[in-house]
N, C-alpha and C positions, 0 to 999 in steps of 0.2 A: 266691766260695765257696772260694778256692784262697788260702792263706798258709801255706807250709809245709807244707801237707798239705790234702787233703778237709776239711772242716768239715759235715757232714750234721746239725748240728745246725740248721742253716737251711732245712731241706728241712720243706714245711707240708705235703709227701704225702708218706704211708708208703709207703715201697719197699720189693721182696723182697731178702732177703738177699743171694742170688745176684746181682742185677744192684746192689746194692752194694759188693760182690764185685770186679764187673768195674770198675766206677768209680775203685774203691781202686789198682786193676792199671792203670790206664792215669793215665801221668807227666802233671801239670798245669803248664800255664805258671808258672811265677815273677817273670814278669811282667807287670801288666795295666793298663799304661799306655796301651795302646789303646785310642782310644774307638770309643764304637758309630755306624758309618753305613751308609749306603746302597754295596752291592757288588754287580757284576754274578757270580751265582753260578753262572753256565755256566763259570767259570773259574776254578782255584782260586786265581791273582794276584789276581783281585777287581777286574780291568782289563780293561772293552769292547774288543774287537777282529770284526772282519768275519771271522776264522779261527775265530774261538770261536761267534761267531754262528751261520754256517754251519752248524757243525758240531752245535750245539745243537738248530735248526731242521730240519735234517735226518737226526739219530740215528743210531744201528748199525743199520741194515736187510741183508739178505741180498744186495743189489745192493751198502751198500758194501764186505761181504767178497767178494763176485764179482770188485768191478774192483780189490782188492789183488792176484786173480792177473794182472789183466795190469800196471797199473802194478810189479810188482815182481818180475816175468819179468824172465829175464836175454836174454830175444829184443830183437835191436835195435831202435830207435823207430821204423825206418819200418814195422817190423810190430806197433808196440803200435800206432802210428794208424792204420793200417789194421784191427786190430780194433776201435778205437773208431768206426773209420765202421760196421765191419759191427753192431756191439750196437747202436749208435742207428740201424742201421737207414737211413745215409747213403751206401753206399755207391753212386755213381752208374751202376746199371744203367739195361738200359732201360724197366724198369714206372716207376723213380724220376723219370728223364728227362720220359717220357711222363705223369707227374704234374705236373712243375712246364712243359708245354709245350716242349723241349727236344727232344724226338721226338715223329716222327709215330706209329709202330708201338712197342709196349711188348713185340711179340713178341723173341726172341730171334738177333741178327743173323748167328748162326753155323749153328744147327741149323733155324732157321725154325720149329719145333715148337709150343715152349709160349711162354710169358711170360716175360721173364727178370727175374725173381727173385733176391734173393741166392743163395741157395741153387742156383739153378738155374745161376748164374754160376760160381759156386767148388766145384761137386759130381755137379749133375742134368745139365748136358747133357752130350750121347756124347762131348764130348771133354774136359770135367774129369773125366767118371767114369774115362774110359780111364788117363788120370794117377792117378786113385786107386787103379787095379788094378794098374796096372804096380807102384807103390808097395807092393801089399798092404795097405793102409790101408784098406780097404772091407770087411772080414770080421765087425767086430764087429755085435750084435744090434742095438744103438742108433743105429750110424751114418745110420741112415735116417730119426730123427728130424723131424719137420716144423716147431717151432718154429726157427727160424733163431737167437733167442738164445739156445736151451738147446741148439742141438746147438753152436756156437761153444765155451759153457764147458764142454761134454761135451770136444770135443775139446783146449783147454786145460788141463782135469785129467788128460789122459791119460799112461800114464809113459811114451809115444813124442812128449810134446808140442812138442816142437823141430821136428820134423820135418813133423809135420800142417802147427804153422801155416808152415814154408815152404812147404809144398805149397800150402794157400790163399791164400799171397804171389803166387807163382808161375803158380798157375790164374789170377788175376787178372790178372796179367802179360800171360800169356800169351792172356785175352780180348783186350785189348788189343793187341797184334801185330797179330792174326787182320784186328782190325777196321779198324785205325790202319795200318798198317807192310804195304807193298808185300813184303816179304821175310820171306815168313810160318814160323814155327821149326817143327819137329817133334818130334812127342811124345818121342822120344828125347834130341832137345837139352835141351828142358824137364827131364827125368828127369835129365841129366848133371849140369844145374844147383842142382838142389834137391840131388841128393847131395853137390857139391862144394860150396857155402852150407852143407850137414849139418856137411860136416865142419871146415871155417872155424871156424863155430860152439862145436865140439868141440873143435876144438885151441884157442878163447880162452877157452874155461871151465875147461880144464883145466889152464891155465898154472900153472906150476910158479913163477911171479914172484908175491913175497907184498914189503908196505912194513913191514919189521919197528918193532916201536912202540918209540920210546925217549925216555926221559924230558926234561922241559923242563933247559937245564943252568940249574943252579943255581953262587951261592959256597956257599964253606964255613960261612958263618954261618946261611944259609937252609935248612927242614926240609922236606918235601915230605910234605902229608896228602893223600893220596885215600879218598873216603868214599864211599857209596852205600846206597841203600836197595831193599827191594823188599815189593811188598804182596801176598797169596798172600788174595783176594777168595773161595776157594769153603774157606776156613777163618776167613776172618778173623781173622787174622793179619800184622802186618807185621813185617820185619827191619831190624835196620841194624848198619851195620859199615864201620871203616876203617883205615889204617895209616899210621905213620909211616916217613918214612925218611929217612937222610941223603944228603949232594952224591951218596955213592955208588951209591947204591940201596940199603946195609945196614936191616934191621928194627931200630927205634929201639921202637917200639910199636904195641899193635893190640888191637883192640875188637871185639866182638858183642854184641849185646843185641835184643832183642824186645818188641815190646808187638800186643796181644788188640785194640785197636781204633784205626782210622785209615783211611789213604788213601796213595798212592803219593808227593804231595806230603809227608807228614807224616813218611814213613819219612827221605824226605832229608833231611831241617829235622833230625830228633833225630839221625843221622849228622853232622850237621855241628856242630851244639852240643855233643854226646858229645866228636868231634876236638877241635874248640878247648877244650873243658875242660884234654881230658888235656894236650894242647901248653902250654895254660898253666901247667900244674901240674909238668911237666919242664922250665918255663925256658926254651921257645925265644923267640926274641924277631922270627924271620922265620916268617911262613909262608908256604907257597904253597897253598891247598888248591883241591884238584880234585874238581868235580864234573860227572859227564854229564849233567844236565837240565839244559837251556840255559832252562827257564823256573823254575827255583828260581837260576838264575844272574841271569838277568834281576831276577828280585826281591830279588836282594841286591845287585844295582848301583844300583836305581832306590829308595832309602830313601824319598823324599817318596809315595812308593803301597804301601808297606808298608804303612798300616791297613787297604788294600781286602782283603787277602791273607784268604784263609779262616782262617790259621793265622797271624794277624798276631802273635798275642802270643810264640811263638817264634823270629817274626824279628827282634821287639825282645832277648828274651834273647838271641841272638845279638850282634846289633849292640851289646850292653851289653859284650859280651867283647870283641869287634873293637875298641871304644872304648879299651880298656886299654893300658898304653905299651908297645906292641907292636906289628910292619906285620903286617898280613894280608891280602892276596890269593887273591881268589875267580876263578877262572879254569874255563873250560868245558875237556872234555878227551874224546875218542870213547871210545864206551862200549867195546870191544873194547881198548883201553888203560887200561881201567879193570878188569880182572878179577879182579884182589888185592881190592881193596875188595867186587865184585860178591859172591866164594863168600864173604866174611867177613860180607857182609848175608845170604845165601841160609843158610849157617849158625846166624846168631842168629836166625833166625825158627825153627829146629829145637831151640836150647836153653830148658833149665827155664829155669837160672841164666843170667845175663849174663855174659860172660866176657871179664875185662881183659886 
């Protein structure tokens, strides 16, 4: 239906204007050498993988926005696995013990009281709570919570949450002495230690040491395109945008432009075909171009699974420029060294016009 333009004379159901409208608005491949088959559509490469699978199988549920906050806490990993024992619910108290035969009594071997419980370990009994008082960590209305995994991500959204979860490092710890360790610490030492680990913590997050981003060196014959795209899903709307530049880092060229319907893949692909237009329409005869999604890089190294690709026929138009007597390299690059091109896509999602 696409040569040079829409052709809606081929269309045997009448459409409203409006969403012919929008049809006209979004750019068509120019080429449709692709043929039709069979693709895995959890992915938009169109390439089976046990990461795509996964992740299809198991959707965006509110558990896996929960365990983004600990996988991506900046608390060290022996307290992201320590929260994963205590959310699943592994961590080896003694009711746990005492479930898998391991102990005789599931009571609590410190206070004799109640059952030890998560919760009862790292909070309820007289001597975690005393550590949470000394702390001042016990005042809020929620802290007394009873599910053991909502008061966990209660306390890891909190804005003192550095601190809590070394306190429940530390509680844990410090069951452990009591029970384990002839040279049993006092509440006071414990309290020295979570504040000196506080502030450890504090002076590495605060470090003033940054890797400044600089460019791949190039010769003087070779240009250097970085491109990007982004897709703004609660507008429907995507962006894209990149630039040129030479050995020096000088602005050689730069592009925005926008289109009404897509996908975050889709933004890249016309950022990258937009660049290599304009590159080849100035003459350069090197490229290096740069992009951050390492799975639109993937798909422009692996040509033989280009047709599984959702948006195969753009990769063809691509590959048809790449083909021309000219080198071009496709090379991945961190997206935080990719900025220049990121506001030039965040920009063309806000323009009427496209802007060269």
């Amino acid at each position: 239906m696409y040569n040079d333009g829409w052709n809606f004379n081929y269309l045997h159901t009448q459409l409203p204007s409006q969403l012919l409208d929008q049809l006209s608005s979004f750019p068509g491949p120019s080429n449709i050498s692709a043929q039709d088959s069979f693709v895995w559509a959890a992915s938009t490469s169109g390439v089976y993988s046990t990461r795509s699978a996964y992740a299809w199988l198991k959707g965006t549920t509110n558990d896996t926005i929960q365990w983004r906050k600990v996988w991506k806490s900046k608390l060290p990993e022996k307290i992201n696995f320590l929260l994963w024992l205590l959310v699943h619910q592994a961590l080896p108290t003694n009711v746990f013990r005492n479930r898998c035969n391991l102990q005789d009594s599931p009571y609590c071997s410190r206070c004799s009281g109640n059952i030890e419980t998560i919760l009862h370990c790292i909070r309820d009994c007289p001597h975690s709570r005393e550590l949470w008082t000394r702390l001042d960590l016990a005042q809020s209305n929620d802290f007394h919570i009873l599910d053991p995994v909502a008061w966990i991500f209660k306390q890891l959204s909190a804005e003192d949450k550095e601190l809590r979860m070394l306190t429940i490092w530390w509680a844990w710890r410090w069951r452990n002495n009591m029970i384990l360790d002839s040279s049993c610490w006092s509440v006071n030492y414990v309290v020295r230690c979570i504040y000196l680990d506080a502030l450890n913590l504090h002076l590495s997050l605060s470090s003033d040491f940054q890797l400044t981003p600089t460019l791949f060196p190039l010769d003087s014959s070779t240009v250097h395109l970085n491109v990007d795209g982004c897709w703004f899903s609660d507008q429907s709307r995507l962006g894209f945008g990149g630039l040129i530049r030479n050995v020096s880092g000088h602005w050689l060229a730069g592009f925005s432009s926008n289109c009404s319907h897509g996908d975050p893949s889709l933004a890249e692909l016309l950022a990258i075909l937009e660049g290599l237009k304009i590159a080849w329409h100035m003459g350069f005869k090197t490229v290096q171009c740069m992009i951050d999604s390492m799975d639109i890089v993937q798909s422009l190294l692996h040509r033989d699974q280009a047709y599984l690709h959702s948006h195969a026929s753009y990769l063809f138009d691509i590959f048809s420029l790449v083909d021309k007597p000219w080198t071009v390299n496709f090379l991945w690059i961190a997206r935080d060294r990719n900025c220049s091109a990121d506001a030039l896509a965040k920009l063309g999602a806000s323009l009427v016009l496209p802007y060269f």
